[in-house]
Residue frames as qw, qx, qy, qz and C-alpha x, y, z in Angstrom:
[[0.000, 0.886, 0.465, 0.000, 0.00, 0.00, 0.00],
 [0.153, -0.807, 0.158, 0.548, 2.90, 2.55, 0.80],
 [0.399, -0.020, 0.582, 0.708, 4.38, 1.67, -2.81],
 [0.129, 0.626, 0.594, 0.488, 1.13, 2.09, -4.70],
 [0.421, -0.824, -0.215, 0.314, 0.61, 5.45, -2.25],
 [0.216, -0.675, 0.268, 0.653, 3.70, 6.97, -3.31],
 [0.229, 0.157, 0.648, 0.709, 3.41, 6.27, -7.35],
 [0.169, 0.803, 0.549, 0.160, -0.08, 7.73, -6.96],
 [0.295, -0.841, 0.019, 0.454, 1.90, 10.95, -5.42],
 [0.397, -0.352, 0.505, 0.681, 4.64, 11.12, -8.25],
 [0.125, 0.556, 0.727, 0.382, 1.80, 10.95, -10.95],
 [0.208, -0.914, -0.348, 0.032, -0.07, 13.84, -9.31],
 [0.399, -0.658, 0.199, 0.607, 3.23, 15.75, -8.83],
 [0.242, -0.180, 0.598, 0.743, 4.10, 15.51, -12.46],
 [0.047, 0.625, 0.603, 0.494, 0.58, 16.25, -13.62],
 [0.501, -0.734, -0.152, 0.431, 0.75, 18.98, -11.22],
 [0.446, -0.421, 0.332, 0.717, 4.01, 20.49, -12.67],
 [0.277, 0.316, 0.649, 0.634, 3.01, 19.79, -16.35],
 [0.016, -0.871, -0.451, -0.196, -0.62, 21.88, -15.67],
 [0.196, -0.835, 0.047, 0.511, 1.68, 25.10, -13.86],
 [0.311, -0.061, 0.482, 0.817, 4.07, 24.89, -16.78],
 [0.080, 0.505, 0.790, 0.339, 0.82, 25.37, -18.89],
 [0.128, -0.935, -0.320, 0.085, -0.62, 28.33, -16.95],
 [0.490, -0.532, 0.262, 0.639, 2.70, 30.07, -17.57],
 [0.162, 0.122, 0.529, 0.824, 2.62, 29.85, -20.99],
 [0.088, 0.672, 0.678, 0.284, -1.10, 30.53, -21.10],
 [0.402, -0.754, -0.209, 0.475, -0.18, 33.73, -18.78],
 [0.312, -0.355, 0.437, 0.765, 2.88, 35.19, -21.21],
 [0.086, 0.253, 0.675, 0.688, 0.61, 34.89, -24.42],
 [0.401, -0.119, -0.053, -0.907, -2.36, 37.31, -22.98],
 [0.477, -0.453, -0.573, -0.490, -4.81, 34.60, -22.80],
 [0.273, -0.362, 0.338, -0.824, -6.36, 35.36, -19.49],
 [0.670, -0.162, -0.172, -0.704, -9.09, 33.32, -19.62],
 [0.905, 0.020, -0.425, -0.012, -7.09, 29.96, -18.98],
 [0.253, 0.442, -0.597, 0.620, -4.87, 31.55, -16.94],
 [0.641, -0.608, -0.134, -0.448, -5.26, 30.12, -13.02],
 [0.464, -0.732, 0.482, -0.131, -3.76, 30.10, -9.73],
 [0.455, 0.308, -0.831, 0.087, -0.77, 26.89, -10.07],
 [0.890, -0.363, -0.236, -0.144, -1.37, 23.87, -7.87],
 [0.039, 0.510, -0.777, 0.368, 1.07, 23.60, -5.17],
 [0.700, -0.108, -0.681, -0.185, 1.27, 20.15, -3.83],
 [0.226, 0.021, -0.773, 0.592, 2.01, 21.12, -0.52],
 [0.429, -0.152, 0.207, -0.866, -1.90, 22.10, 0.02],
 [0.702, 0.119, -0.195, -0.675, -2.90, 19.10, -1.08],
 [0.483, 0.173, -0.833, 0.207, -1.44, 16.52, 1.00],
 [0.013, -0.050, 0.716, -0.696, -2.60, 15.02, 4.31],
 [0.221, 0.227, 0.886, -0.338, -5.47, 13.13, 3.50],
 [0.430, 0.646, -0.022, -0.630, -7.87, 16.39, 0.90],
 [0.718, 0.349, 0.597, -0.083, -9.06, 15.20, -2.38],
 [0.276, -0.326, 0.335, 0.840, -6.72, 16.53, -5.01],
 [0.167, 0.486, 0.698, 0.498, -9.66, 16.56, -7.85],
 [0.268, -0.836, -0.469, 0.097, -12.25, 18.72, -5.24],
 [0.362, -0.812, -0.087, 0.450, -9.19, 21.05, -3.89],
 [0.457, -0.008, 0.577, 0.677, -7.68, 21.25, -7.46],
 [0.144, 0.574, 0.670, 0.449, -11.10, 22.30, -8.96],
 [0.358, -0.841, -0.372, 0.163, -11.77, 24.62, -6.00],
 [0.304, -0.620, 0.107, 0.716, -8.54, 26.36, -6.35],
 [0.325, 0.144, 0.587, 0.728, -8.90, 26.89, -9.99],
 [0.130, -0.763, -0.522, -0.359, -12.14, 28.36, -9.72],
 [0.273, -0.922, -0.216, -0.168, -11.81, 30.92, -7.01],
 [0.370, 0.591, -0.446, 0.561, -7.71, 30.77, -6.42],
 [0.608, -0.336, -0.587, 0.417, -6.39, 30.33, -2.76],
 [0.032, 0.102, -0.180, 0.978, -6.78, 34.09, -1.73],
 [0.597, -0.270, -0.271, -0.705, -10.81, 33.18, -2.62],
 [0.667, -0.340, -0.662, 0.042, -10.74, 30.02, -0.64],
 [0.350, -0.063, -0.474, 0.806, -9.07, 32.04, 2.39],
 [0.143, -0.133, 0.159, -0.968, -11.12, 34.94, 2.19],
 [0.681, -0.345, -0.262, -0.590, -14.55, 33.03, 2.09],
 [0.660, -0.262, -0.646, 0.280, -13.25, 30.80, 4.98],
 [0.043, 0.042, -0.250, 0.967, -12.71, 34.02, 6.84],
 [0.511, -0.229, -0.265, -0.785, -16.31, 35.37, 5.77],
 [0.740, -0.298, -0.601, -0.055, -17.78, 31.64, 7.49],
 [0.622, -0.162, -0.651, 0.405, -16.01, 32.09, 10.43],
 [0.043, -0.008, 0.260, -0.965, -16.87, 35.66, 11.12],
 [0.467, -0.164, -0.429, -0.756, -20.22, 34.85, 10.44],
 [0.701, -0.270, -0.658, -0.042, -20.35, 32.01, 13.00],
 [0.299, -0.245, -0.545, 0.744, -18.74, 33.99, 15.93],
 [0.259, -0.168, -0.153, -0.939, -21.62, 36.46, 15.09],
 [0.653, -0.331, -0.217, -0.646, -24.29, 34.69, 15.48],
 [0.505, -0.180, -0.670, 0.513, -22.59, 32.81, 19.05],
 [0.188, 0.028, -0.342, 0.920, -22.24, 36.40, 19.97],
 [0.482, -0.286, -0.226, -0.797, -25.96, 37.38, 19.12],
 [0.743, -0.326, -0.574, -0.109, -27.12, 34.28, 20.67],
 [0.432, 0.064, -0.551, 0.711, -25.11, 35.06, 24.06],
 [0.067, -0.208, -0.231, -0.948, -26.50, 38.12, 23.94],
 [0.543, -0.358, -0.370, -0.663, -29.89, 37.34, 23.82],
 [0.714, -0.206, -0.651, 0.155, -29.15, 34.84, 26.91],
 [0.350, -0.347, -0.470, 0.732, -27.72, 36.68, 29.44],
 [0.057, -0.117, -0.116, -0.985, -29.90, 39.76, 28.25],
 [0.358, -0.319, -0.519, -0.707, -33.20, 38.58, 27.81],
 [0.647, -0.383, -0.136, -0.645, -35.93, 38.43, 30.78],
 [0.202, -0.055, -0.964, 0.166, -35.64, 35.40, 32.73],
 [0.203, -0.650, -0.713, 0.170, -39.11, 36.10, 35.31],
 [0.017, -0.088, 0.245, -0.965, -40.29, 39.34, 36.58],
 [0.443, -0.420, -0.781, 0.132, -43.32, 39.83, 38.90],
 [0.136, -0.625, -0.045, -0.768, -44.90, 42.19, 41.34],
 [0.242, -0.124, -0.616, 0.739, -44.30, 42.49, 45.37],
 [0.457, -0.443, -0.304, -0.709, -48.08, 43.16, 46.62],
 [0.429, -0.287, 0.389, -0.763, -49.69, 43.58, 50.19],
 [0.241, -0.176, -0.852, -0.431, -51.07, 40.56, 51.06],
 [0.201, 0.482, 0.690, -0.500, -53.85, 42.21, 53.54],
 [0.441, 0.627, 0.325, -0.554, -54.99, 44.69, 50.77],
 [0.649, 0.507, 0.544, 0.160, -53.50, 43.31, 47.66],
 [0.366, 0.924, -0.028, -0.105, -51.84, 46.82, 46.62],
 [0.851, 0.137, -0.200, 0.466, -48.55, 46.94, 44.91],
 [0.766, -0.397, -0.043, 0.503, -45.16, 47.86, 46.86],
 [0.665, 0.666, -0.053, 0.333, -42.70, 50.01, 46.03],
 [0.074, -0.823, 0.452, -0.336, -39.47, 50.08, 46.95],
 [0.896, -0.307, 0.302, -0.106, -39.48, 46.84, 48.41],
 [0.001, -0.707, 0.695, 0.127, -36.34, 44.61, 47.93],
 [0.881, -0.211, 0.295, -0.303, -36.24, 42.00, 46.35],
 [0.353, -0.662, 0.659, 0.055, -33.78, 39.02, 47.32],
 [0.985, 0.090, -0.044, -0.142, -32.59, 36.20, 45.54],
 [0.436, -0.598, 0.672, 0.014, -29.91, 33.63, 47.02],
 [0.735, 0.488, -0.412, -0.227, -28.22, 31.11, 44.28],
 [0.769, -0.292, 0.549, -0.146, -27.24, 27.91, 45.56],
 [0.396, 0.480, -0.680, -0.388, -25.19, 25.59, 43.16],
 [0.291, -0.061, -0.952, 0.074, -26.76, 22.24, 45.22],
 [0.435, -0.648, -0.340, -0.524, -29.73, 21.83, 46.67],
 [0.167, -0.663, 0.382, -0.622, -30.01, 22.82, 50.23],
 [0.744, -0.464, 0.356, -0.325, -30.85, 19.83, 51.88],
 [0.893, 0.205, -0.104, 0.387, -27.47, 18.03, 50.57],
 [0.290, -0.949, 0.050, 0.115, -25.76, 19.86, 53.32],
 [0.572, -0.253, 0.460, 0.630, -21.99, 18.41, 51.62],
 [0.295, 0.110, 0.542, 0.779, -20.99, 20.97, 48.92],
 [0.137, 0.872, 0.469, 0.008, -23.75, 22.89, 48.97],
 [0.427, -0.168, -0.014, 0.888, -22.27, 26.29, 47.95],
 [0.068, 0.940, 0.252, -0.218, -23.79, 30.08, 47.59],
 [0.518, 0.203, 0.353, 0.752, -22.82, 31.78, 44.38],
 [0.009, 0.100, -0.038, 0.994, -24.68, 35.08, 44.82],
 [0.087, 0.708, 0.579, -0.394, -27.34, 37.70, 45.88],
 [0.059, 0.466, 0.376, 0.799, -29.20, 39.72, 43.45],
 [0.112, 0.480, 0.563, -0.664, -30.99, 42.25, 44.93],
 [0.029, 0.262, 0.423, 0.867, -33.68, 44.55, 42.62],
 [0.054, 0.329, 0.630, -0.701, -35.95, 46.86, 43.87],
 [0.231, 0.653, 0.696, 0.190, -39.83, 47.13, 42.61],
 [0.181, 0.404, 0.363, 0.820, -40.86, 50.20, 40.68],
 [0.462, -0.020, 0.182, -0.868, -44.10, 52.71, 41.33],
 [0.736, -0.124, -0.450, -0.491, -46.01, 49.35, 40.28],
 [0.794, -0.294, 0.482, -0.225, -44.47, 47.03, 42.50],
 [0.828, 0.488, -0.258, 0.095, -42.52, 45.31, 39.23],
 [0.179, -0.839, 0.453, 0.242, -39.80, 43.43, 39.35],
 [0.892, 0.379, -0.205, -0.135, -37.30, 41.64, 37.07],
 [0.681, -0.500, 0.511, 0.159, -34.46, 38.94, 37.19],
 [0.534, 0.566, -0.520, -0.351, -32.16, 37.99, 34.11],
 [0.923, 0.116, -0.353, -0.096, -31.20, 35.00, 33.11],
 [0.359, 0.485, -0.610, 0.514, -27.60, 35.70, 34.17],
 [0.137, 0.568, -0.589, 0.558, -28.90, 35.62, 37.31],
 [0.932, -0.043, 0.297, -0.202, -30.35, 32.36, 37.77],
 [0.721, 0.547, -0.424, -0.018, -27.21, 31.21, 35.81],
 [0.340, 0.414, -0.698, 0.474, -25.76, 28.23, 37.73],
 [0.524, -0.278, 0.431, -0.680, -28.39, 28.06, 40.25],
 [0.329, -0.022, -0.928, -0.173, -29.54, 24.63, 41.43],
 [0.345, -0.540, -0.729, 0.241, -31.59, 26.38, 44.50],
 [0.165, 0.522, 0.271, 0.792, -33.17, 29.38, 44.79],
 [0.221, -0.604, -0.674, 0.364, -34.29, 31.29, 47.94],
 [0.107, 0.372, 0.359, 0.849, -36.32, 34.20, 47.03],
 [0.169, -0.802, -0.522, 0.236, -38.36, 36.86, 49.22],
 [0.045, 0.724, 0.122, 0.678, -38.73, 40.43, 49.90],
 [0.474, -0.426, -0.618, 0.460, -38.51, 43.01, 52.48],
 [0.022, -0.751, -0.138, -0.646, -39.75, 46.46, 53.22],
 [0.010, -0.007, -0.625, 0.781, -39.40, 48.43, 56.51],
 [0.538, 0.071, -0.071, -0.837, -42.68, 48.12, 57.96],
 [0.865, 0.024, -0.081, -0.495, -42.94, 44.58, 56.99],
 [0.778, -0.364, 0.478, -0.183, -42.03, 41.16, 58.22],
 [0.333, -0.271, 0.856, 0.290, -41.22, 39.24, 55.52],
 [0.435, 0.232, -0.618, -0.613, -42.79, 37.37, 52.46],
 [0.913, 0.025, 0.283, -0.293, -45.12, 34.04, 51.71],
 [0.870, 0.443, -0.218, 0.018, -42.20, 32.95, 49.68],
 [0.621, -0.704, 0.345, -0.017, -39.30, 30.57, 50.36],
 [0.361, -0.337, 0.689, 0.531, -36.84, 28.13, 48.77],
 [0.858, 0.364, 0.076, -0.356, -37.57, 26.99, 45.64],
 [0.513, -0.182, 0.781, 0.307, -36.09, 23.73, 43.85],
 [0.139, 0.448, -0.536, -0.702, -36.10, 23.17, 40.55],
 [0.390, 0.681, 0.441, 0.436, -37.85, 23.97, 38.04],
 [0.341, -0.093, -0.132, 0.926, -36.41, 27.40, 38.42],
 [0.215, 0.596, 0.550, 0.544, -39.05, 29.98, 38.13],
 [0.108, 0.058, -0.150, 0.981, -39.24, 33.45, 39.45],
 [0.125, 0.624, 0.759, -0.138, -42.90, 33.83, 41.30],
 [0.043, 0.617, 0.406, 0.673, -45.15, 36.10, 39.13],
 [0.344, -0.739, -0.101, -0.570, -46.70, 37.55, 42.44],
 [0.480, 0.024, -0.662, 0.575, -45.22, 37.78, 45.97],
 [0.525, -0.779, -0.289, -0.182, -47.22, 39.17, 49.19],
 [0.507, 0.149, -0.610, 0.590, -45.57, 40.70, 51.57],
 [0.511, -0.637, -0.576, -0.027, -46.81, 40.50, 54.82],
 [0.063, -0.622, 0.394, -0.673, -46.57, 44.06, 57.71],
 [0.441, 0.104, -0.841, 0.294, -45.90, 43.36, 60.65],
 [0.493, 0.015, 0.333, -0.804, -49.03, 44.52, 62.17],
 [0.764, 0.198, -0.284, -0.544, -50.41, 41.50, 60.07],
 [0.149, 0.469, -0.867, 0.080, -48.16, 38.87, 61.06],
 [0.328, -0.032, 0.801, -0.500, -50.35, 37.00, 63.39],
 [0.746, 0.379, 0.092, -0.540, -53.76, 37.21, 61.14],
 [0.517, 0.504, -0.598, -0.348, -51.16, 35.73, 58.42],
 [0.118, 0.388, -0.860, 0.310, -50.08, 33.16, 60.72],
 [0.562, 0.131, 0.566, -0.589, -53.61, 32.38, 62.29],
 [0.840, 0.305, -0.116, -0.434, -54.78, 31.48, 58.64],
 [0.383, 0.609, -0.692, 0.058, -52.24, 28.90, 58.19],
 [0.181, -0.125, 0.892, -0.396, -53.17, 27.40, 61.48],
 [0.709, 0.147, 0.281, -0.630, -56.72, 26.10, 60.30],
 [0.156, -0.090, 0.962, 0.204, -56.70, 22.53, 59.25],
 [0.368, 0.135, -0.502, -0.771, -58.82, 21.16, 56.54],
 [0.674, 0.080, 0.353, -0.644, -62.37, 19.88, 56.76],
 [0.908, 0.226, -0.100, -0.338, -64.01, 16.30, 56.38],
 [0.007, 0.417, -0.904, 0.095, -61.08, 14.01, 57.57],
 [0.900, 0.085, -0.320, -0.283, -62.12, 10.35, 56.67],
 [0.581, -0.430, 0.646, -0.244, -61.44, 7.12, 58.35],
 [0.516, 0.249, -0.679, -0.459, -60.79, 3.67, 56.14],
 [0.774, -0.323, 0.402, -0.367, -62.78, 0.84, 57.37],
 [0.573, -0.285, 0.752, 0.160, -61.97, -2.93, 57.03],
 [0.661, 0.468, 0.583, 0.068, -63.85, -3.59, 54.23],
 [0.406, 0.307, 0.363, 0.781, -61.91, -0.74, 52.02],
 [0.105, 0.835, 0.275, 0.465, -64.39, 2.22, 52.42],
 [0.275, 0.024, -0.433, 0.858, -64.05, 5.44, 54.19],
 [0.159, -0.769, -0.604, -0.136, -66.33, 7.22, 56.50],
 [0.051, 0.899, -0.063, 0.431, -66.16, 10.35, 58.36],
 [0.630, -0.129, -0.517, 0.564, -63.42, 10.71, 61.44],
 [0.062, -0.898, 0.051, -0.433, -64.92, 13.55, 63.41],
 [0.715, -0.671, -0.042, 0.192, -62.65, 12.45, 66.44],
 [0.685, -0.098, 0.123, 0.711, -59.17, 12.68, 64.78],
 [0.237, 0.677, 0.293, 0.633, -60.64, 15.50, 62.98],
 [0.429, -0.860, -0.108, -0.255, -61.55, 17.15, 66.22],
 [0.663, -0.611, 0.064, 0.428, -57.61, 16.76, 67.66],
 [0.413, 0.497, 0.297, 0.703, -56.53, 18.02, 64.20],
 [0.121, 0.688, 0.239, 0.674, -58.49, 21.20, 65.20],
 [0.716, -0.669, -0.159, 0.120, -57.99, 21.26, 68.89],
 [0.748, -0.071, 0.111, 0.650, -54.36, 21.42, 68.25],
 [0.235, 0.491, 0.144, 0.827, -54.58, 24.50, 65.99],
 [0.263, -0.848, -0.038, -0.458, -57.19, 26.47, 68.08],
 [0.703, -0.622, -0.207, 0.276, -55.34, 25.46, 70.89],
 [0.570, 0.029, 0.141, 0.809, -52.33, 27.70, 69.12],
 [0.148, 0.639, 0.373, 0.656, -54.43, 30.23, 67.74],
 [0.430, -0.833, -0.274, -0.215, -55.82, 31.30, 71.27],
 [0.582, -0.632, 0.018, 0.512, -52.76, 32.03, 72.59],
 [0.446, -0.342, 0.073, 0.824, -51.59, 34.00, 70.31],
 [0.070, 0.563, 0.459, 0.684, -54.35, 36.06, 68.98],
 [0.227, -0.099, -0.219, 0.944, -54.25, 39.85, 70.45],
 [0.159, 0.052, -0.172, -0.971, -55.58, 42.24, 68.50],
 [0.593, 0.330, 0.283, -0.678, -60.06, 42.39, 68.30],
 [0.673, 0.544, -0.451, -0.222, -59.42, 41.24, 64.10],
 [0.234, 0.289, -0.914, 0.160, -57.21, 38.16, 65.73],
 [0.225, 0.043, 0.735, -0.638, -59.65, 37.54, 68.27],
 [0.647, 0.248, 0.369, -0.620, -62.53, 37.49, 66.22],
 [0.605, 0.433, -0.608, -0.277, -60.93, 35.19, 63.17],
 [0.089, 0.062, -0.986, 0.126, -60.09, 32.24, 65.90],
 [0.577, 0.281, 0.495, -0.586, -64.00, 32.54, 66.92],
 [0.602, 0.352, -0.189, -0.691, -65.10, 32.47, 63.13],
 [0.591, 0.423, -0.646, -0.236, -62.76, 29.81, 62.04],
 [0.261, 0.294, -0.841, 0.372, -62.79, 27.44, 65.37],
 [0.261, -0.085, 0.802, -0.530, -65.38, 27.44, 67.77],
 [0.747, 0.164, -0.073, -0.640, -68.51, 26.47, 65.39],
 [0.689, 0.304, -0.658, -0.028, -66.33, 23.77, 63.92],
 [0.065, 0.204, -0.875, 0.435, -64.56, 22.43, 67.38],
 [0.425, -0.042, 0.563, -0.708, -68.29, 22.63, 69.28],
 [0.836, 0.220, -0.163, -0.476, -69.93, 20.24, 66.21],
 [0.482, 0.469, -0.730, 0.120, -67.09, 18.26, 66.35],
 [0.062, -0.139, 0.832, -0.533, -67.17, 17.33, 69.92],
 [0.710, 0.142, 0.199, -0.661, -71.40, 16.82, 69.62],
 [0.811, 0.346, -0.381, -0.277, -70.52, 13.76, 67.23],
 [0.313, 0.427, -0.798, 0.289, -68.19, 12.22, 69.57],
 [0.706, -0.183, -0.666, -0.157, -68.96, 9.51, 71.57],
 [0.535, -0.807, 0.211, -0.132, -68.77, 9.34, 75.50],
 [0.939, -0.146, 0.125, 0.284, -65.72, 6.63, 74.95],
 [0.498, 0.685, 0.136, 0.515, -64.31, 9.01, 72.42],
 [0.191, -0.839, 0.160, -0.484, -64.52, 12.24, 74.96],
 [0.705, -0.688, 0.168, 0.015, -63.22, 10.29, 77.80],
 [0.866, 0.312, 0.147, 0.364, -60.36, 9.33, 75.56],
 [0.304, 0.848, 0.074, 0.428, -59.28, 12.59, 75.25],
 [0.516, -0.745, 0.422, 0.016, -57.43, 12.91, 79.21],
 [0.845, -0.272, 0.252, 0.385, -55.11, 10.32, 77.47],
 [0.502, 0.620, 0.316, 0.514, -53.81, 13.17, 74.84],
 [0.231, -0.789, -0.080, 0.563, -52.09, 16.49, 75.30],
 [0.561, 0.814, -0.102, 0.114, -51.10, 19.32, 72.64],
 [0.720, -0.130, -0.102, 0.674, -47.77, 19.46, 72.18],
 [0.206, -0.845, -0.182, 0.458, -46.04, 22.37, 73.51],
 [0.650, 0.669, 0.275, 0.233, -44.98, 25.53, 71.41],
 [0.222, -0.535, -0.066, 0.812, -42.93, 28.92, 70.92],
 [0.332, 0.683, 0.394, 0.518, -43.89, 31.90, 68.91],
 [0.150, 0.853, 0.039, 0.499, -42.88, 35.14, 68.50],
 [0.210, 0.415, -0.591, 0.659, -39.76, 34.46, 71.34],
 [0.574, -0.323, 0.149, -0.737, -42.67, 32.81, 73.55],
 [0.140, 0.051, -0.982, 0.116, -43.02, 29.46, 75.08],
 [0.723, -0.147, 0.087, -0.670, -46.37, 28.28, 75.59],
 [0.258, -0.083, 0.913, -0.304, -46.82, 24.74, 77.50],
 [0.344, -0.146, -0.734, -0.567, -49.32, 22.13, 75.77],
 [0.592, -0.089, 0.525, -0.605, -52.81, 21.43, 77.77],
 [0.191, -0.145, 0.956, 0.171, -54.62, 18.83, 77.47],
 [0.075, -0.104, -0.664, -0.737, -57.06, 17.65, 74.95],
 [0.179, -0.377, -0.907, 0.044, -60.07, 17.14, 77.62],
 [0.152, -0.324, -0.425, 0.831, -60.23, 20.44, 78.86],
 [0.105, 0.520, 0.566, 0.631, -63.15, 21.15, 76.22],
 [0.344, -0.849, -0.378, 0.136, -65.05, 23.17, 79.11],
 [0.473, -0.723, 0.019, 0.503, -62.60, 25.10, 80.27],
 [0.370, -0.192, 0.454, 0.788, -60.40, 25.46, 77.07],
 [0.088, 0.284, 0.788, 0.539, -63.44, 25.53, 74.24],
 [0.261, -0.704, -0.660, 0.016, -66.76, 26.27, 75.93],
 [0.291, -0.800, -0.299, 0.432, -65.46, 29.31, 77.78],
 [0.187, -0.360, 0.280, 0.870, -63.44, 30.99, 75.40],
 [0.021, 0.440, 0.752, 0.491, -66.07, 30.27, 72.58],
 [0.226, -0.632, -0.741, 0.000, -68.55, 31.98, 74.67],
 [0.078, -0.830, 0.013, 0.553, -66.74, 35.59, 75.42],
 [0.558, 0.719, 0.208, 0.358, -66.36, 37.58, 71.88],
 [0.107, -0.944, 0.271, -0.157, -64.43, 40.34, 73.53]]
């Protein structure tokens, strides 16, 4: 193979030679038309099709092949650059920082976002690559670029405003997305915010043996024991005081009507667990005290 290899090379070299000799003369006698660039063999080694890169240089000459390779390649870092561009430029989320007692928007408010390159509850290697801050307009707008969710694997995003406590928003895990609408909550509101939150959800079910389900007003009734038993200690204000009535004693006082006497006596073997809020410690009572705990507060509105 290297023989037949190198006779095809000596052939090509001397048809090569013979065709420059040829453009020379065709060059010296005027004729233009035949005249074209000579073939050097040293372009046309290392593997290029001598017919293709033969035909190509005749037609457009090795200055033409150079300059339109040029032309491609400026043309491809162009549209990299455009494309960059548009990445780290364009939008990524933007949103509006709104009240969340009356729903109006914010302004001025700050708002935070912490990039994480692991999620947060892979406490090896987790690592914090930056805070953006951007602050909302006269609407309450705000926006985040891509750039600066670039790299994130965990986002923690909120707001803050003097005046107010904090946000309804917290980590997020991927999917990345920048919430459209954030609440922040004043701190005259804190509690109300906090009181909804404590109300557990209606119509807890019970599976019997046979596969179905029926109602469970007992568990249902320590479900909501538990909460009002939070709520009343730490609703204040008249507006606190009159949301743990609305949302607690109708419900707790049907609840306990549906229980059995086995059920109700059941209930000395159960305490809430104890809590803290707001730098407070409050001790759990216990689940029997419906008189004393239920009945009597139910029964003063003030």
């Amino acid at each position: 193979m290297a023989a037949a290899a190198a006779s095809r090379l000596i052939i090509y070299s001397k048809r090569t030679a013979r065709d420059a000799r040829l453009q020379c003369q065709a060059a010296a006698s005027g004729n233009s038309e035949s005249a074209s660039v000579p073939v050097q063999p040293k372009y046309l080694l290392g593997g290029v099709n001598p017919g293709l890169t033969s035909d190509l240089i005749q037609r457009h000459g090795l200055p033409g092949i150079v300059k339109r390779k040029k032309h491609w390649i400026i043309a491809a870092a162009a549209v990299t650059l455009v494309g960059v561009s548009l990445f780290l430029t364009a939008r990524a989320e933007s949103g509006r920082a709104l009240d969340w007692a009356t729903h109006e928007p914010i302004a001025g408010a700050r708002m935070i976002l912490e990039c994480y390159r692991n999620p947060l509850f892979q406490l090896e290697g987790s690592v914090h690559l930056r805070t953006v801050v951007q602050v909302t307009d006269a609407d309450g707008r705000y926006t985040f670029s891509r750039l600066d969710e670039l790299g994130c694997a965990v986002i923690a995003f909120g707001g803050e405003k003097v005046g107010y406590s904090g946000s309804d928003v917290g980590t997020l895990v991927g999917p990345l997305q920048i919430p459209a609408v954030v609440y922040l909550i004043k701190t005259s509101d804190r509690v109300l915010f906090d009181l909804q939150h404590l109300v557990p959800s209606t119509g807890r079910m019970i599976m019997q043996k046979d596969g179905s389900f029926v109602p469970d007003p007992y568990g249902e009734y320590l479900d909501v024991y538990q909460s009002f038993y939070k709520a009343k200690h730490i609703a204040m204000t008249p507006r606190e005081l009159a949301f743990v009535h609305e949302h607690f004693c109708d419900r707790l006082m049907s609840l306990y009507s549906h229980l059995s006497d086995d059920e109700r006596s059941s209930l000395a073997n159960y305490n809430t667990p104890s809590f803290s809020y707001a730098d407070k410690y409050y001790r759990g009572g216990s689940y029997a005290d419906h008189a004393s705990e239920v009945e009597h507060y139910c029964a003063n509105d003030d």
